[in-house]
LUMFI-94949 format. One record per residue (C-alpha): residue in one letter; z, y, x. Coordinates in pm, whole numbers, padded with zeros to 5 digits, always signed. Each point is the difference from the previous one (the first is absolute). Layout:
// residues N
aZYX;...
***
This chain:
// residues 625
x+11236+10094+12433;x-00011+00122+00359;x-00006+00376-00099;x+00318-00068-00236;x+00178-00251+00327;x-00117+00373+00202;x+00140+00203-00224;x+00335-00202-00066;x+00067-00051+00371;x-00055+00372+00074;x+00218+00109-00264;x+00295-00262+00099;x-00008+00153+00372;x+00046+00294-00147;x+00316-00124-00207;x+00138-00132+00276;x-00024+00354+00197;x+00144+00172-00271;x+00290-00229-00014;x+00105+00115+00363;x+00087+00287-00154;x+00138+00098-00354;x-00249+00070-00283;x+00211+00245-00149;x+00059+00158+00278;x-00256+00295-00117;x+00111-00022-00340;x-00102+00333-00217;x+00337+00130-00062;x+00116+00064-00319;x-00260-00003-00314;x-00276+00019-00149;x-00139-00204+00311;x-00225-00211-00201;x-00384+00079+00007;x+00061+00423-00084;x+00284+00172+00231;x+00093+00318-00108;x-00209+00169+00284;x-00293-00207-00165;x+00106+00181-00332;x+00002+00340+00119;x-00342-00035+00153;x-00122-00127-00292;x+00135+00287-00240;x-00166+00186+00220;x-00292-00141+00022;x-00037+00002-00364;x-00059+00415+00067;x-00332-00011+00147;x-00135-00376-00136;x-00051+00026-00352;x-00057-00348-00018;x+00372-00079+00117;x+00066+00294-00252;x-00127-00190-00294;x+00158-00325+00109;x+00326+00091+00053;x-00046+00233-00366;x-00073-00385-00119;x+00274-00204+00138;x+00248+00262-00174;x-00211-00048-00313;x+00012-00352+00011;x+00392+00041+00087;x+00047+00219-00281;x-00135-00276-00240;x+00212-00221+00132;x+00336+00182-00054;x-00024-00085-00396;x-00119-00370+00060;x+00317-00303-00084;x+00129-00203+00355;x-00143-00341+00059;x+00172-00319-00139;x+00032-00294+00162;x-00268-00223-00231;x-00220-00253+00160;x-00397-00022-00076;x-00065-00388+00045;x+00187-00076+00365;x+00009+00346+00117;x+00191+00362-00041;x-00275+00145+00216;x-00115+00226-00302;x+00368+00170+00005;x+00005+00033+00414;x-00332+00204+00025;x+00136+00189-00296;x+00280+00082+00240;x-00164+00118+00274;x-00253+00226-00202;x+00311+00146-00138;x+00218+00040+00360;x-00263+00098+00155;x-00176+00235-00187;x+00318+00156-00146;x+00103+00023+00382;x-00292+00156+00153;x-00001+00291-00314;x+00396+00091+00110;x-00092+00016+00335;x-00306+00254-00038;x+00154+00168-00276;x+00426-00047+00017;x-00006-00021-00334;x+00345-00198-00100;x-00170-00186-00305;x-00215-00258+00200;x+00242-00132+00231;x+00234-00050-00253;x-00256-00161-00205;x-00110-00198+00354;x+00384-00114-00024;x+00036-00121-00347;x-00345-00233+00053;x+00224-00116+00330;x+00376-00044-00165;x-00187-00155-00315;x-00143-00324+00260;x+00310+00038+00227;x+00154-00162-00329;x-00224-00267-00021;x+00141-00360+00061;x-00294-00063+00242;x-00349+00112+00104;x-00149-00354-00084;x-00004-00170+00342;x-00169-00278-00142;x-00307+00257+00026;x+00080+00180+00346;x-00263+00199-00055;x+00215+00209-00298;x+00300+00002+00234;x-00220+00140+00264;x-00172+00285-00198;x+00295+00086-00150;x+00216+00010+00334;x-00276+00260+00119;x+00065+00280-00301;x+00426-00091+00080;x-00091+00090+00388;x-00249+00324-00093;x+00287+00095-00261;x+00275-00031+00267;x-00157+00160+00282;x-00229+00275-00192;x+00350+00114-00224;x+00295-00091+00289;x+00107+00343-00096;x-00012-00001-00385;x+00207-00277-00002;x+00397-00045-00002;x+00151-00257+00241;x+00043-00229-00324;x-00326+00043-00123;x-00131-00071+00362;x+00227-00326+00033;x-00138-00114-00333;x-00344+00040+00138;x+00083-00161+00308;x+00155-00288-00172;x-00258-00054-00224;x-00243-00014+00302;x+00216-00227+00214;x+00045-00236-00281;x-00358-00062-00180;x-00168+00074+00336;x+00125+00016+00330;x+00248-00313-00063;x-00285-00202+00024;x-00113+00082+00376;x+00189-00238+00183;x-00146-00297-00205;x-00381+00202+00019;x-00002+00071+00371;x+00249-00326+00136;x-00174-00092+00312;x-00132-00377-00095;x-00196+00156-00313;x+00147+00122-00314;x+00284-00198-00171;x-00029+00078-00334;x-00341-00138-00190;x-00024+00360-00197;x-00040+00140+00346;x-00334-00148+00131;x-00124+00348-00008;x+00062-00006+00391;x-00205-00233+00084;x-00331+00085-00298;x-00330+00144+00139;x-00060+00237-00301;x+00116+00291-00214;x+00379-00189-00075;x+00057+00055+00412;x-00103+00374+00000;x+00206+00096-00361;x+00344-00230+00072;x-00004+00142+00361;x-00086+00363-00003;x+00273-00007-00365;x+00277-00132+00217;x-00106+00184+00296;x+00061+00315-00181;x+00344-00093-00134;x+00075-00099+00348;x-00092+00345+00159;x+00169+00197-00250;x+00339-00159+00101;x-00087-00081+00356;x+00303+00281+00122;x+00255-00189-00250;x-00126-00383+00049;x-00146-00008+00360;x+00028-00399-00001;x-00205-00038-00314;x-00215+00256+00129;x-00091-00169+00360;x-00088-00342-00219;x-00222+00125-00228;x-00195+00247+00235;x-00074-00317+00214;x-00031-00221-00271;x-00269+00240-00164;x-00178+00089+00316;x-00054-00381+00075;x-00068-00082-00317;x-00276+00268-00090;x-00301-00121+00250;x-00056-00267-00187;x-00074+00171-00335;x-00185+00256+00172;x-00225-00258+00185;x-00182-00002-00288;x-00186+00294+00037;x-00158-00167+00282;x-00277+00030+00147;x-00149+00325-00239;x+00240+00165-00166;x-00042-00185-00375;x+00257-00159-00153;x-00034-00390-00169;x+00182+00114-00298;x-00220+00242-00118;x-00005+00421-00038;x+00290-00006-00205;x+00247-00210+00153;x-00086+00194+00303;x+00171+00277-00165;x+00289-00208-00060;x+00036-00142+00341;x-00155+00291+00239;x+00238+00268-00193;x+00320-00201+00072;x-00160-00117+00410;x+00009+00413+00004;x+00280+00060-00140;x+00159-00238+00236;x-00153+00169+00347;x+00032+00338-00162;x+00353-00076-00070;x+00050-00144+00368;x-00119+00314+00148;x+00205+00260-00184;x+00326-00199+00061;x-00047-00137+00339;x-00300+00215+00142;x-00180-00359+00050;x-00178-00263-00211;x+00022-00277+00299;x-00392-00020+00006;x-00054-00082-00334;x-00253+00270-00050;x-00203-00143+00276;x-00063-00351-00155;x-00361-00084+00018;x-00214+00118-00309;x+00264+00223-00124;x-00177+00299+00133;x-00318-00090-00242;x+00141-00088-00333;x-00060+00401-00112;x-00374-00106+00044;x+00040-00339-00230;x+00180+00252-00229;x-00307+00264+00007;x-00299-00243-00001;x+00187-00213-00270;x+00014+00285-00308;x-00326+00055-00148;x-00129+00369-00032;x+00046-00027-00365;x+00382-00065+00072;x+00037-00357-00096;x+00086-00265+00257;x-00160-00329+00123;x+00333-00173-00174;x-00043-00331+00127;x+00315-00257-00018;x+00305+00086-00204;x-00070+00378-00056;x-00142+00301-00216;x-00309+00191+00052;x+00250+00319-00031;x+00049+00178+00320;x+00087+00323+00043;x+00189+00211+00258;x+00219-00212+00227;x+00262+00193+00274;x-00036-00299+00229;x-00322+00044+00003;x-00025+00386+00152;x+00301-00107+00239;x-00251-00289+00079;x-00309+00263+00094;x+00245+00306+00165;x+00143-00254+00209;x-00303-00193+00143;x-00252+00279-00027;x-00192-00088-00278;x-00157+00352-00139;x-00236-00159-00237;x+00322-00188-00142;x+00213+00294+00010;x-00262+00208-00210;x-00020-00260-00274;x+00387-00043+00034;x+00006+00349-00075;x-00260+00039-00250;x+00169-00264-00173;x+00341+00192-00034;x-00147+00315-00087;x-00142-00210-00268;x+00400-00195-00105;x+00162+00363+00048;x-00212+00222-00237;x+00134-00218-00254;x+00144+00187-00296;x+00212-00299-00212;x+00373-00100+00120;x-00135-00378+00055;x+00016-00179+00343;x-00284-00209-00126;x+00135-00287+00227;x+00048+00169+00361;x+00367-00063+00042;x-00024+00167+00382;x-00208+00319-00074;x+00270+00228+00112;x-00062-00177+00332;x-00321+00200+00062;x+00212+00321+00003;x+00140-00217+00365;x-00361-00115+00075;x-00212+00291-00114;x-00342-00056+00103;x-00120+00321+00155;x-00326+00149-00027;x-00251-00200+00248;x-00196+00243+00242;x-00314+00086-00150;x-00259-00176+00201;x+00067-00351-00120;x-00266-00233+00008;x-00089-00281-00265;x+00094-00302+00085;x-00259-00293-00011;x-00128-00108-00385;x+00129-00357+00090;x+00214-00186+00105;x+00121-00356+00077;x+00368-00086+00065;x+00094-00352+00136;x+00351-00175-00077;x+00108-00259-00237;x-00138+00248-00253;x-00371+00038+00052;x-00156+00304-00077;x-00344+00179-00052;x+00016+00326-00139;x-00354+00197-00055;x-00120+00394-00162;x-00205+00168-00041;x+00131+00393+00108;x+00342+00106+00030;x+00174+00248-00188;x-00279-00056-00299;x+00244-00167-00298;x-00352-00137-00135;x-00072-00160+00324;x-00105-00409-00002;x+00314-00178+00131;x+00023-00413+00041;x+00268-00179+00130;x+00010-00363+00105;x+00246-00246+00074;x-00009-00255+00232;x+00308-00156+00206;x+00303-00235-00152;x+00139-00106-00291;x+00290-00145+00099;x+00183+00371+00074;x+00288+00166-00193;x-00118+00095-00339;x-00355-00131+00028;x-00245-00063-00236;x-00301-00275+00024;x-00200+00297+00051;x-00222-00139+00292;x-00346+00195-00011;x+00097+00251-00253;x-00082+00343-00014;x+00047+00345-00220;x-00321+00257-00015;x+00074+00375-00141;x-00294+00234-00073;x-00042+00330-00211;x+00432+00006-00023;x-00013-00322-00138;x+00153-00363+00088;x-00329-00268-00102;x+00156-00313+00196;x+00358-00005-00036;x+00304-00185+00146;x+00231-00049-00325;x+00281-00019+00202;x+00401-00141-00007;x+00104-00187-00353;x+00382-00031-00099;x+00231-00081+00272;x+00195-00147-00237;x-00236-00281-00134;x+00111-00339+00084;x-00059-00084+00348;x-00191+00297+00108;x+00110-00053+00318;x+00020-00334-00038;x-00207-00344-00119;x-00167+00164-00308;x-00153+00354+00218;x-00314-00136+00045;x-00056-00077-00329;x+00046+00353-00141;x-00328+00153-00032;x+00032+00339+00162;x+00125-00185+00319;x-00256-00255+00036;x-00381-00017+00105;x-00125+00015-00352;x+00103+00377-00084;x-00144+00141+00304;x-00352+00102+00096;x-00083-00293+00201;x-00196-00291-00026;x+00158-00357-00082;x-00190-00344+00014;x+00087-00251-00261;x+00279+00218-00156;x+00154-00076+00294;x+00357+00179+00084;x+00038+00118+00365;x+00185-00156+00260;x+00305+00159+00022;x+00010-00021+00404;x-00365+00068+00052;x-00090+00225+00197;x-00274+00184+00000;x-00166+00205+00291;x-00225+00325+00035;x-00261-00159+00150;x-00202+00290+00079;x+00008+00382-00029;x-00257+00282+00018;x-00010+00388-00046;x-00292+00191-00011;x-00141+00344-00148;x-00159-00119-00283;x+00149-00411-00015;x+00335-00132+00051;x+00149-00323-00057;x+00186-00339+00069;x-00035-00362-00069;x+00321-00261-00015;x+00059-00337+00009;x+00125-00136-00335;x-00068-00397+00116;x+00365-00042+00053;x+00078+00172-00364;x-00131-00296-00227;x-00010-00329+00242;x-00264-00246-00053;x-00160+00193-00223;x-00298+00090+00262;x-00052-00029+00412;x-00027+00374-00008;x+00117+00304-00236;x-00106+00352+00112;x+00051+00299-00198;x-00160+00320+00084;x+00016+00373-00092;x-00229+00245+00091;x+00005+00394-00099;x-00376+00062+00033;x-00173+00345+00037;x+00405+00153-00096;x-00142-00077-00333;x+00073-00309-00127;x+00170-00363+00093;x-00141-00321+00029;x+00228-00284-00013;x-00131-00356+00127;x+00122-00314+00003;x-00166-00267+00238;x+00126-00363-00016;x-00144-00306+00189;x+00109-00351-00092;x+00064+00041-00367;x-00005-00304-00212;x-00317+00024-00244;x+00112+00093-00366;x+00313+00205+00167;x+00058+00262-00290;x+00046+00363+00199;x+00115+00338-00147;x+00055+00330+00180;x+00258+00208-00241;x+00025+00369-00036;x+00313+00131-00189;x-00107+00378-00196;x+00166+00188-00192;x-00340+00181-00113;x-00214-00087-00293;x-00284-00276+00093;x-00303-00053-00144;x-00197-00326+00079;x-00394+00041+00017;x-00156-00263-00220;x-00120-00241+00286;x+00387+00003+00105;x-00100+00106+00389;x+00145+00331-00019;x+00269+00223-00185;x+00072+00368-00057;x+00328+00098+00071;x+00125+00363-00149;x+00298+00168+00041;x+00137+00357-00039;x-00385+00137-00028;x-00108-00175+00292;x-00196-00321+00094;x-00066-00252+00206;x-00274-00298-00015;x+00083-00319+00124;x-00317-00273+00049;x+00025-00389+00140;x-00279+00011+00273;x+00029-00390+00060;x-00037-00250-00075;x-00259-00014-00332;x+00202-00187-00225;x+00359+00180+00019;x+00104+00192-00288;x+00286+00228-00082;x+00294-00037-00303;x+00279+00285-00085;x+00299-00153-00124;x+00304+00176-00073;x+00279-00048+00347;x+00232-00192-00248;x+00272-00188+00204;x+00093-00359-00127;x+00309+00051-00103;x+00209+00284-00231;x+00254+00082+00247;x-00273+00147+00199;x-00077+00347+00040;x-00311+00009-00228;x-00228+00181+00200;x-00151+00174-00335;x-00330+00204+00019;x-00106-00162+00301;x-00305-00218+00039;x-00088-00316+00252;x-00371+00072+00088;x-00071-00352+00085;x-00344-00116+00178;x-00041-00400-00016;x-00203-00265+00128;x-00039-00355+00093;x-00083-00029+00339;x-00353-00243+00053;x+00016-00063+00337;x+00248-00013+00288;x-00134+00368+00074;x+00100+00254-00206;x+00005+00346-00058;x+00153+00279-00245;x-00109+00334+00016;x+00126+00322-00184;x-00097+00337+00030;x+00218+00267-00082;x-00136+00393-00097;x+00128+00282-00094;x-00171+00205-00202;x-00052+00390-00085;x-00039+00331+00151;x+00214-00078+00279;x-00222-00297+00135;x-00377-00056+00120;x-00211-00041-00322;x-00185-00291+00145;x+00007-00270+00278;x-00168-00270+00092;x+00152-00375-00057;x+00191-00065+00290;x-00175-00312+00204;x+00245-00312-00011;x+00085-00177+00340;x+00245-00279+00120;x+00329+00168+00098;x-00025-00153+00298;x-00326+00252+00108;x+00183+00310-00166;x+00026+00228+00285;
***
């Protein structure tokens, strides 16, 4: 809280130096000025000549562009409460369509850019109940507008404009009125999380594109936006990670980007946004949190997909980062030798042609194996090697539940090995099911404690404002690992609740759970969600898990009388996603005695791994050093 009151304080003095003077007084004159000038462009183009990297990429936005020019407009149809679906469409279309006429001048994308545009213009609205639709779709009207200002006939720009004044910008006065916003839909403003970063940078961009024609509306939302954006990025505090998880960080971080990137072409300043604490390190949360194999640690309301991410290299260019900026670009070379005509999902790719990573210096060291990033999210991330896709990964989640799109995932964790996910996080279900944000989430079974490779006393379901702290952290050559604090997650269910992981000998995990206080007879079971095959020894103490020709052995190690089950991940109810071909791994016991202990042991095995070692001696996890 002081960092944020820091951060918020420096950024109003600011504010009120800049309104001595006129923020449009350094204007970019004329258009494009959003994000890519036309200087930009021509050093790109050229650019293009000796990387063949930025060859290949911009040879893939005008494929995807080309796709594109056959494809039938948006329509204005809602998916449950939103039109979010038809927005992204949008800008994949503007901006991809956009950024292929201005490398190429070829006539047939802008105009197809232009019929996505006149097709919304018509719309009757941009669903304001939803800001976040207006928002997104006010961005592809303000890239459209600036990146085509000379394609476009005074009417078809005064459509544009109109259309952006009235489903966007119209709503400024009652987002950034000085007591708070005065419209309920507009509580964007004043939100800590991805809703801040997306409604802001959207109208930001609308703003900037007209700033020369509406200097008023202009002035308001710059210093609505520039007040308003601390306290979304005060999450990233104190590390770098973000509570929301790897993929909402794409969400949020590409639009926080967009926004300062956006300042800086237009203006030539971002008023110190760039400079709020732990802004500098989220390209190292984004790094440590994609396994080698290429999935990520997709805690909270997000996919294990993850894939190249522009933000992400403007994140590592900008704050030195070459370990970043190598896997930024490793990660495009990857999206851009791509031979189909599908965006598979990346509605801003065309932005890395404005935020090419370019190729690190060649003496880049490895960063360390682990790390640990504090916050409301609380993370442990461990390997084995880098750059080795078969390399042992775990990650393990500590922190807060009650955060933007969590789940009661307190003490869970995700383990890769041999290219393959063993412990998985299932991930998001519907939006759309009844109260998913609402009185029924935590009884949906992908969002709860009971889908998620934790341990739960009683059948207990989390306490959805526990929170949960990384107790301890250690990182050595050949052991790494963390213990947190799960007491708070199930009250009155013990005195104490400590989980611990472990990556022993880069080799293998051992998870641990310690409690103290537990009332004798208290049923406990530590889950593991797989999407491999599992085959259960015939005492029950350890399975066989096989997947895509590999293996890994899992074995209870305390206490005697636990025993595993594999159950199918079925969800209680048919509206459900139903989580088909994977397995719960389930170890269970009834605890004896207010001491207790559950012990699992995690190997992979094969070629890749040490044929034998010994049984790893158990401990409290209070004497794990």
């Amino acid at each position: 809280m002081r960092l944020l009151l820091v951060s918020l304080l420096a950024l109003t003095s600011q504010l009120a130096r800049a309104a001595d003077s006129d923020v449009l007084a350094q204007l970019h004159p004329g258009h494009p000025r959003l994000l890519f000038t036309d200087e930009q462009l021509t050093a790109a183009v050229a650019a293009a000549k000796t990387d063949p990297l930025r060859a290949q990429l911009h040879a893939r936005i005008v494929a995807l562009a080309t796709a594109e020019l056959a494809t039938t407009p948006i329509k204005h149809v809602l998916i449950g409460p939103r039109l979010l679906d038809k927005s992204r469409t949008a800008i994949a279309r503007v901006l991809t369509c956009a950024m292929a006429f201005r490398l190429t001048g070829d006539e047939r994308f802008a105009a197809r850019a232009k019929k996505e545009l006149f097709t919304a213009a018509a719309f009757d609205d941009w669903n304001p109940s939803h800001f976040l639709d207006e928002a997104e779709m006010s961005f592809a009207f303000a890239i459209g507008y600036d990146w085509l200002y000379g394609q476009l006939t005074p009417a078809e720009r005064s459509t544009l404009k109109a259309a952006m004044l009235k489903n966007g910008l119209s709503f400024a006065p009652a987002a950034y009125a000085a007591g708070g916003p005065t419209d309920k839909r507009l509580w964007f403003v004043t939100a800590a999380h991805n809703w801040n970063q997306v409604c802001n940078g959207g109208l930001l961009a609308a703003a900037l594109a007209l700033a020369d024609e509406e200097p008023a509306l202009a002035r308001l939302v710059i210093a609505g936006a520039v007040k308003s954006l601390p306290l979304a990025m005060a999450a990233y505090q104190p590390d770098g990670a973000y509570p929301e998880g790897p993929g909402y960080w794409g969400y949020g971080t590409s639009y926080n980007v967009i926004a300062i990137a956006e300042l800086e072409s237009a203006l030539g300043t971002d008023f110190g946004l760039s400079s709020a604490p732990a802004f500098d390190r989220t390209a190292l949360y984004r790094l440590y949190v994609q396994s080698p194999a290429g999935p990520a640690f997709n805690y909270a309301d997000g996919g294990a997909g993850i894939g190249a991410e522009a933000e992400y290299a403007w994140l590592a260019t900008r704050y030195d980062h070459p370990m970043a900026l190598a896997h930024s670009r490793s990660l495009l070379a990857e999206a851009a030798a791509k031979k189909n005509g599908t965006r598979e999902g990346d509605r801003f790719f065309a932005l890395h042609a404005v935020w090419f990573p370019a190729e690190p210096r060649a003496d880049i060291a490895n960063a360390p194996l682990d790390a640990r990033f504090r916050g409301y999210a609380e993370l442990a991330l461990f390997r084995s090697a880098w750059h080795d896709p078969r390399a042992l990964f775990v990650g393990f989640k500590a922190g807060r539940n009650d955060v933007n799109h969590a789940h009661l995932d307190l003490g869970s964790f995700v383990l890769d090995a041999d290219c393959v996910r063993w412990a998985q996080d299932l991930g998001p279900d519907d939006y759309n099911l009844p109260a998913y944000f609402g009185a029924k989430r935590w009884t949906y079974y992908r969002l709860n404690n009971h889908s998620h490779n934790t341990l739960t006393p009683a059948d207990a379901l989390q306490n959805p404002k526990a929170v949960a702290p990384i107790v301890a952290f250690a990182s050595g050559p050949m052991r790494a690992f963390a213990i947190a604090d799960l007491t708070d997650a199930y009250p009155g269910a013990a005195k104490k609740i400590l989980r611990g992981v472990a990556l022993l000998d880069r080799a293998r995990v051992l998870v641990q759970d310690d409690l103290s206080g537990v009332k004798p007879g208290t049923a406990l079971t530590s889950r593991l969600l797989t999407g491999a095959k599992v085959a259960l020894s015939l005492d029950a103490r350890s399975a066989t898990l096989t997947q895509n020709g590999r293996t890994l052995r899992v074995e209870i190690l305390a206490p005697a009388g636990a025993k595993f089950s594999a159950l199918p991940a079925k969800p209680p109810t048919a509206g459900e996603k139903p989580n088909d071909g994977v397995t719960a791994l389930t170890a269970e016991f009834s605890s004896a005695a207010p001491e207790a202990r559950l012990a699992i042991l995690l190997t992979p095995v094969g070629d890749h791994w040490p044929a034998s070692l010994p049984a790893p001696t158990l401990t409290s996890l209070t004497d794990w050093k």
